[in-house]
Legacy VTK file of the C-alpha trace (Angstrom):
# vtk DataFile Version 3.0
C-alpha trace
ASCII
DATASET POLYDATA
POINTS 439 float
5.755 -4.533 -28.562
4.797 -6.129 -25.050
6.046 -4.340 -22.140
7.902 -7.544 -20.713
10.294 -6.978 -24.840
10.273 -2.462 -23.641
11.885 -3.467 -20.140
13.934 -6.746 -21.377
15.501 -4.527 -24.311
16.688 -1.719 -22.262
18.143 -4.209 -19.345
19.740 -5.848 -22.257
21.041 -2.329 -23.360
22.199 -1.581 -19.804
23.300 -4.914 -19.071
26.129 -4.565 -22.435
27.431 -1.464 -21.043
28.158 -2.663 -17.531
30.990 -4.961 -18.339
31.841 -7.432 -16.042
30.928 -8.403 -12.198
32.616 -7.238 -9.712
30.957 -7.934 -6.523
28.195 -10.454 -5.795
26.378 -10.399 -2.323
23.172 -12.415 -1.494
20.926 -12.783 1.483
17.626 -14.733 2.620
15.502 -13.833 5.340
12.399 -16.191 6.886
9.911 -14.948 8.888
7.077 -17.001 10.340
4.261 -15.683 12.008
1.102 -17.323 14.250
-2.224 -14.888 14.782
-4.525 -15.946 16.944
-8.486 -14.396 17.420
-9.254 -13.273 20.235
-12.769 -13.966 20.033
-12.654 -17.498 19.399
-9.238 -18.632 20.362
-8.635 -19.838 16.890
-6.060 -19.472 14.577
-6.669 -16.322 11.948
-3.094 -17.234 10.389
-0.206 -19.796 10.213
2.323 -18.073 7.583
6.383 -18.732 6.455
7.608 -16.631 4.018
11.136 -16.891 2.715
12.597 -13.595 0.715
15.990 -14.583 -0.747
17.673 -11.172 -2.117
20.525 -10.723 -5.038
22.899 -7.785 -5.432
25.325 -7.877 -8.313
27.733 -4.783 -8.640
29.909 -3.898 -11.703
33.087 -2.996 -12.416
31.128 0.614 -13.578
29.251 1.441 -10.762
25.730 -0.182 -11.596
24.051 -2.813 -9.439
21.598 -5.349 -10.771
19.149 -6.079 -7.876
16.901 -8.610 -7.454
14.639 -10.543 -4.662
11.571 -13.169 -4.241
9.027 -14.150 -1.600
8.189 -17.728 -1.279
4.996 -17.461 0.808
2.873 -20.318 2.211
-0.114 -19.492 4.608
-2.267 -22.197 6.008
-5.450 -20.829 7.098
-8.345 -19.968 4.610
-9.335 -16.504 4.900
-5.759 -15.432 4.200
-4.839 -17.832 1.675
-3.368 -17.481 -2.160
-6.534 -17.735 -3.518
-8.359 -15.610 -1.157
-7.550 -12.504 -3.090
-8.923 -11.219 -6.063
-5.711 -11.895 -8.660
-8.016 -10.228 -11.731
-5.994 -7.086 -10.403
-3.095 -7.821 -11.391
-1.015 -7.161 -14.472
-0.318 -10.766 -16.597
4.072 -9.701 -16.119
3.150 -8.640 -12.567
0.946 -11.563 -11.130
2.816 -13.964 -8.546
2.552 -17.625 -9.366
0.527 -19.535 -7.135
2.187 -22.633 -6.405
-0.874 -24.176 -4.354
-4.048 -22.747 -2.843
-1.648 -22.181 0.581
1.879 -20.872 -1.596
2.674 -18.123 -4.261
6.207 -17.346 -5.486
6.062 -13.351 -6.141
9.173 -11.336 -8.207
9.712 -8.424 -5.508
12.216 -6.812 -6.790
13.934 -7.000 -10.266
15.788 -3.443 -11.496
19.324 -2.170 -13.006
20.658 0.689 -11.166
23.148 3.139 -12.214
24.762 6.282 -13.492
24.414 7.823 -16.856
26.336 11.191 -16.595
24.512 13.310 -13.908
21.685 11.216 -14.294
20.436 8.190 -11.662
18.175 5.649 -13.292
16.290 2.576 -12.055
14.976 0.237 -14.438
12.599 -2.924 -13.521
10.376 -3.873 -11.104
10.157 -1.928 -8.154
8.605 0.339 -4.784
8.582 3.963 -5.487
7.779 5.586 -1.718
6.457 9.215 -1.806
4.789 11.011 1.476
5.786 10.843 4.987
2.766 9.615 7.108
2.132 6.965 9.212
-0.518 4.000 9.455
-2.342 5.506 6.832
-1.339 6.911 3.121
-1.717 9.711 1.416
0.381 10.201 -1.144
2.238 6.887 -1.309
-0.027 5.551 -4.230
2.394 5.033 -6.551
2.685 1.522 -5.919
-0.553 -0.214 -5.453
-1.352 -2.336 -1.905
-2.477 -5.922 -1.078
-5.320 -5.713 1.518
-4.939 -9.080 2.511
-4.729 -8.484 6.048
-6.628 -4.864 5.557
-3.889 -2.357 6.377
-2.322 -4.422 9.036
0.788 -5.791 7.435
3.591 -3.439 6.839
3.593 -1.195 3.981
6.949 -2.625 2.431
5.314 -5.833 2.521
1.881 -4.813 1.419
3.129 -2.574 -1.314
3.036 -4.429 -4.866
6.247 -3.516 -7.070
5.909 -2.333 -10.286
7.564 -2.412 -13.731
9.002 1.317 -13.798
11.620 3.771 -15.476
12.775 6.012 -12.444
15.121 8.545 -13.678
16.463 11.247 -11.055
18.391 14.676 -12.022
19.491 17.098 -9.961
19.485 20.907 -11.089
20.386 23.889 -8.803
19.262 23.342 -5.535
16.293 20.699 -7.051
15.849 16.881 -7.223
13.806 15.955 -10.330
12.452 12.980 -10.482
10.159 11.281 -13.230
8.502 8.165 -13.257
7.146 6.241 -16.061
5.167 3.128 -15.256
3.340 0.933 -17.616
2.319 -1.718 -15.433
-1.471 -2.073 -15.491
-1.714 -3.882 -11.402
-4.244 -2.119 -9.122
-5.207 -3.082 -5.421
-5.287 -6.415 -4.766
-8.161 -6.554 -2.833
-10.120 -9.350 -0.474
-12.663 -11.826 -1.850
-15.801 -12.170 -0.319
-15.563 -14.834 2.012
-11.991 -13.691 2.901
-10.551 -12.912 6.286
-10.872 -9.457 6.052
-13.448 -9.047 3.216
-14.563 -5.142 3.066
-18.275 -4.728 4.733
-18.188 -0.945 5.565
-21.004 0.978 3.665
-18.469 3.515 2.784
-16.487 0.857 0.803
-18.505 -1.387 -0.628
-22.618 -1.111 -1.772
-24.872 -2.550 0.505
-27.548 -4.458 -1.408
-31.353 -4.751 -0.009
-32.105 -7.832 1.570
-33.188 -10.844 -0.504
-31.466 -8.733 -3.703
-29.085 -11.414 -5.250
-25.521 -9.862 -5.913
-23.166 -10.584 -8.306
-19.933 -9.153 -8.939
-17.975 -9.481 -11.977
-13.638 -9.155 -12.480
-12.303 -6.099 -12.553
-12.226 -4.778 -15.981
-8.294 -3.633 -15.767
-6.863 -1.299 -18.629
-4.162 -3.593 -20.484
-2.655 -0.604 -23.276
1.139 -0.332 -22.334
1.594 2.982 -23.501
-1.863 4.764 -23.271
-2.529 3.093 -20.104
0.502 3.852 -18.348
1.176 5.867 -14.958
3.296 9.075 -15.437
4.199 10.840 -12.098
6.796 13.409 -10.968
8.435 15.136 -8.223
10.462 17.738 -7.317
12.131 18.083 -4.482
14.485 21.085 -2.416
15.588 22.166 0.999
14.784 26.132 1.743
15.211 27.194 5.238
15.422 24.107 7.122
12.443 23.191 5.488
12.451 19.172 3.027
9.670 20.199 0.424
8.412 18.043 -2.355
6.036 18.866 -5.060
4.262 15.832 -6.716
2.458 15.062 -9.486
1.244 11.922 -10.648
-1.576 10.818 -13.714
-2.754 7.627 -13.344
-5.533 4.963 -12.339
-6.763 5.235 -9.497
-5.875 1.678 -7.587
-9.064 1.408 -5.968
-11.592 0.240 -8.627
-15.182 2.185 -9.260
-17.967 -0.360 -8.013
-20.829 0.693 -10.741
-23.999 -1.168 -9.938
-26.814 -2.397 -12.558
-30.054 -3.587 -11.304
-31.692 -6.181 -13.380
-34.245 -9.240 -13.075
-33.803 -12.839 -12.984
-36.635 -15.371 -13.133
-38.449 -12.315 -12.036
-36.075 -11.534 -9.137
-33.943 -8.422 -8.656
-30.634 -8.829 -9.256
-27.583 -6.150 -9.199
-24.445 -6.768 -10.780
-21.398 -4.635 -9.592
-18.697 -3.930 -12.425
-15.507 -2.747 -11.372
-14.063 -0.610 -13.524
-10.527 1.695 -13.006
-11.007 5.488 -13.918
-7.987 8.170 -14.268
-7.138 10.693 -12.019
-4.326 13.988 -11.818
-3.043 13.917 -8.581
-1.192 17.330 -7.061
0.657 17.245 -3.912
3.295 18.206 -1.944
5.045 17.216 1.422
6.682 19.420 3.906
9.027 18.500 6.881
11.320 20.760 9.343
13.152 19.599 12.685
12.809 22.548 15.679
15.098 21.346 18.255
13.356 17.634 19.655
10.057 18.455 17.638
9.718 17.635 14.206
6.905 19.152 12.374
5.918 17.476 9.112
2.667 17.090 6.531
1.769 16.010 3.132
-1.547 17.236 0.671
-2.725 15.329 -2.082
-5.782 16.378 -4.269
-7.148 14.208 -6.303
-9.473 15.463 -9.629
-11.262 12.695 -9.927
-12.567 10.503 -7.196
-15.105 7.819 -7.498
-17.374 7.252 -4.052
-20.319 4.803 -3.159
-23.371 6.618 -4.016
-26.805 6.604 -1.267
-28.944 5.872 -4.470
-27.858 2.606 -6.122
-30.032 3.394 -9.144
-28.341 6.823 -9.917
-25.634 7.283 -11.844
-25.102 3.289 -11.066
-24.246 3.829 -7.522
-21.252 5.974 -8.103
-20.616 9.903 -6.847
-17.991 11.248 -8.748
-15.706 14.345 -7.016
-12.567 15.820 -6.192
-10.931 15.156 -2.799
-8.651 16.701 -0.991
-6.402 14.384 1.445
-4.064 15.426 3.825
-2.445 14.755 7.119
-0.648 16.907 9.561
2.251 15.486 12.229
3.934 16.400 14.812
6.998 14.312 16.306
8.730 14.574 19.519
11.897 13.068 20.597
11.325 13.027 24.557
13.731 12.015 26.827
14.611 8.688 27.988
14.672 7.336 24.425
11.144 7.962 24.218
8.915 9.118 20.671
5.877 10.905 20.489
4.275 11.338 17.265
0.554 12.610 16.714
-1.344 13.066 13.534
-4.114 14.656 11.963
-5.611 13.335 8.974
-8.747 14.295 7.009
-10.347 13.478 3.973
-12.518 16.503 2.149
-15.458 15.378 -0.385
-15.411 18.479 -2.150
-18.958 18.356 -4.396
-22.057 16.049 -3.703
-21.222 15.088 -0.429
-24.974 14.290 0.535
-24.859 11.914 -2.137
-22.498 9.585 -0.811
-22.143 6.858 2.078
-19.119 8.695 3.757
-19.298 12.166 5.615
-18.566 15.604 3.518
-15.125 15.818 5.581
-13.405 12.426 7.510
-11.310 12.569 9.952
-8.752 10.464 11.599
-6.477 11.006 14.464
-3.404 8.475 15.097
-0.948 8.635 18.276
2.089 6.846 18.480
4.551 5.781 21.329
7.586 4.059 21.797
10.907 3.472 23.418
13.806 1.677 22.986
15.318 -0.452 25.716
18.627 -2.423 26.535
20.695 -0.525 24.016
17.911 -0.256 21.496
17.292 -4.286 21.143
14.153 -4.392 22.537
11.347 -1.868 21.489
7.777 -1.177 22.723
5.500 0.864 20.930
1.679 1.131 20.991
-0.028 2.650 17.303
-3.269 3.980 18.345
-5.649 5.372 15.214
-9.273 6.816 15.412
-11.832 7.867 13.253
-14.124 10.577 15.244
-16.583 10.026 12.060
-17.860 6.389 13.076
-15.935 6.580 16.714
-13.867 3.347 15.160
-10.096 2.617 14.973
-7.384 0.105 15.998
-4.819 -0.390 18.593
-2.030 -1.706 17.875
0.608 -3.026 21.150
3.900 -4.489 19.855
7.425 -5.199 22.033
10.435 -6.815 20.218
13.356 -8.109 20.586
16.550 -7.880 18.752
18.328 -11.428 20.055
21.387 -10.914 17.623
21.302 -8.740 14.722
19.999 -11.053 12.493
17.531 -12.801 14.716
14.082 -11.096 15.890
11.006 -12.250 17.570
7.640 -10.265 18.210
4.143 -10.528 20.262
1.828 -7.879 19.194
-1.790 -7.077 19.050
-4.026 -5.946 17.293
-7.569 -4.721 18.263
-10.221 -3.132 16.296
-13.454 -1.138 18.221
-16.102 0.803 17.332
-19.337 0.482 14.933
-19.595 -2.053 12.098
-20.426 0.550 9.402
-16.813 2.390 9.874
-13.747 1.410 8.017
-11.898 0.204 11.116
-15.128 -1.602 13.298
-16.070 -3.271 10.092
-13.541 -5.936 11.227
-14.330 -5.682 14.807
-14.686 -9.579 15.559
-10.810 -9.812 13.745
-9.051 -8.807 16.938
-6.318 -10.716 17.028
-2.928 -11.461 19.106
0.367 -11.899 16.888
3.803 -13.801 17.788
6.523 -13.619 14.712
9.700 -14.524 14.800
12.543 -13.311 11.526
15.601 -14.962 10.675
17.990 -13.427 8.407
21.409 -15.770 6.833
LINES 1 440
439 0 1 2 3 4 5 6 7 8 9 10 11 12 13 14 15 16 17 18 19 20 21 22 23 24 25 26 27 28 29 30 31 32 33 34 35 36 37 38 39 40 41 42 43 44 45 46 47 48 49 50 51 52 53 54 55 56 57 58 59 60 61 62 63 64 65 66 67 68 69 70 71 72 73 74 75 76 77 78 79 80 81 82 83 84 85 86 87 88 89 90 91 92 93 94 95 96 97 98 99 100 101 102 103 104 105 106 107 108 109 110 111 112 113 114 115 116 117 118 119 120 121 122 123 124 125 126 127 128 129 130 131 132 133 134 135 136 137 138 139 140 141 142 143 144 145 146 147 148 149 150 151 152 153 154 155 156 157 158 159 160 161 162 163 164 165 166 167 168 169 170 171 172 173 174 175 176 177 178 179 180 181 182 183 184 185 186 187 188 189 190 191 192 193 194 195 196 197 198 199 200 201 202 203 204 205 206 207 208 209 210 211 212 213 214 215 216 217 218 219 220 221 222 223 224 225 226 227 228 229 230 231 232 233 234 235 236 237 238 239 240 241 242 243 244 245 246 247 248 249 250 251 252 253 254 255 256 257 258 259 260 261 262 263 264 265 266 267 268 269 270 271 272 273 274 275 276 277 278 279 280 281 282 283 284 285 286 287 288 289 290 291 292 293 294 295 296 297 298 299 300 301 302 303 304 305 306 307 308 309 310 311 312 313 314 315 316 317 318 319 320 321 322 323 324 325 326 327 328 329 330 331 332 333 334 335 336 337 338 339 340 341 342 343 344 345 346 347 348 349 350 351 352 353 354 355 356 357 358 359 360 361 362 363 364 365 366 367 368 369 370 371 372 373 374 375 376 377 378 379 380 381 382 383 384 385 386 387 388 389 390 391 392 393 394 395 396 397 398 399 400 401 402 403 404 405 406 407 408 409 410 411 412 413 414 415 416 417 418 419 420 421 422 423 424 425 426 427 428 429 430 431 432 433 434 435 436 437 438
């Protein structure tokens, strides 16, 4: 039995029991964007996307839910086709309408009540962890990296097929997730926009070395395949604690590397290939007055990194890791939030091995303020890797005109050296005008 017959079985059950309609809302929101390089003056993107959104309620308390993005982009470098699609599941995949449109399924789940039990069913976000601009444990879901980590993660994040049932016991929130929807990162193509160069993310053949790079082979068994993850959560002395626990792929794919020859010319072929991991976390958050004081851990068994050595062990390091991030939040007078954050990534075996540094770190600063009865906000995002000395800043004001009418100008502006994760896309700097519409 497919996965598409598991899902459309149990919505089927669901769907008896719920009776009749009650209530029927819908929405639809556009939002068009322009981006302009500020190296060239020329247009990096041109993009409309319209997100229509269904809620049926029943007479029993359950609500179907559903939505859809129509996107159309008209640049290449951020176009349909300028992502690798071998990523994604076959019941999962949006339909691309043209090389310049896709028509995605964003959201698709029955919500509802059974006894003291809450369970979602269908496609959907699951968010875990509590830091910003970067993720640590909010890997449930996997990402599009279309426009590297600049759109927003709601956006970016790729639903997934998933039974999300949540119990409460005592003083706990349990929460367990089944997912068997085989979709990973959807990451860039090569001659994409923001195609990954960085050393520390991608091999770096020898010059004159040919390089060819094969799909992603993607696990495709519904059951023994699937994601598993759980979480508790409870409130102890002011404190919001989670522990987590999730088993599953990891969405980033392992880039093995074979060197053969080819008319007498080396050749390496990179194989991406998805390996397991256990993750273990836990998040932590308390409010002290105007300061909020918050953090999240995640480490990861098994994590796959881009060897020195392309001929040992095909390129590939494998070790644990140990991610985490620490913040601190201020509400300051005058409407005005200050949030700071520590973040660092620990390679805990065979760190000399790899491309990356035994421990990474990355510190992000935020700002912002709220203006004219909170309908017009500027903020400035500000995150740096003391590794590489690389990051982004990231200016944004806008403005509210009526509540269901925004417009934007941002920027966004990459420094630092090539090899780094952020100065990899140093000649992207770009300046951003958007505009969203809601009926």
């Amino acid at each position: 039995m497919t996965m598409q017959k598991i899902f459309r079985c149990c919505l089927f059950g669901l769907w008896q029991s719920a009776a009749v309609a009650v209530d029927f809302d819908s929405s639809i929101t556009a939002t068009a964007q322009w981006m302009v390089n500020t190296h060239d003056g020329d247009s990096q993107s041109l993009n409309l996307s319209l997100v229509p959104e269904f809620n049926v309620g029943f007479e029993n308390g359950w609500q179907l839910k559903s939505s859809l993005r129509l996107r159309a982009e008209a640049i290449n470098g951020l176009q349909i086709d300028d992502i690798n699609r071998g990523s994604y599941s076959e019941y999962s995949k949006p339909a691309m309408l043209s090389d310049e449109v896709e028509l995605e399924l964003r959201e698709f789940y029955l919500q509802g009540e059974i006894g003291d039990t809450f369970l979602t069913l269908g496609k959907q976000q699951i968010v875990w962890g509590k830091s910003d601009g970067l993720k640590v444990l909010d890997i449930v879901n996997p990402q599009s990296f279309r426009e590297f980590i600049l759109d927003d993660f709601d956006n970016s994040r790729i639903p997934l097929w998933t039974l999300n049932i949540e119990h409460s016991i005592a003083d706990w929130d349990l929460q367990f997730l089944w997912i068997p929807d085989q979709t990973y990162h959807a990451l860039p193509k090569q001659s994409a926009t923001y195609a990954f160069t960085s050393p520390e993310l991608v091999p770096t053949a020898p010059p004159g070395v040919q390089v060819n790079i094969e799909q992603p082979r993607r696990p495709n068994n519904v059951f023994l395949d699937s994601d598993v993850g759980f979480r508790a959560t409870t409130f102890w002395k002011g404190w919001d604690i989670t522990f987590n626990y999730l088993y599953q792929y990891n969405n980033l794919p392992v880039l093995r590397q074979n060197l053969s020859l080819a008319g007498g010319n080396p050749v390496i072929t990179i194989t991406p290939e998805y390996e397991r991991t256990h993750v273990f976390g836990t998040t932590f958050s308390n409010a002290f007055a105007d300061w909020v004081v918050r953090g999240e851990f995640g480490y990861f068994t098994d994590h796959y990194f881009i060897g020195k050595n392309p001929l040992q062990n095909q390129g590939v390091v494998k070790s644990p890791e140990l991610h985490y991030v620490l913040g601190l939040d201020w509400n300051a007078p005058w409407d005005i939030l200050i949030s700071m954050q520590l973040i660092q990534s620990w390679v805990v075996k065979d760190a000399d091995k790899t491309t990356r540094d035994k421990l990474d770190t990355t510190i992000t600063g935020l700002i912002r303020r709220n203006f004219l009865y909170d309908t017009l906000t500027a903020e400035v995002l500000i995150i740096a890797n003391t590794n590489n000395g690389d990051g982004i800043i990231r200016p944004k004001i806008s403005y509210e005109w009526q509540d269901n009418i925004k417009t934007w100008l941002a920027a966004d502006i990459f420094y630092g050296d090539k090899q780094g994760i952020f100065g990899q896309f140093d000649e992207n700097d770009r300046v951003v005008v958007g505009v969203e519409v809601s009926f």
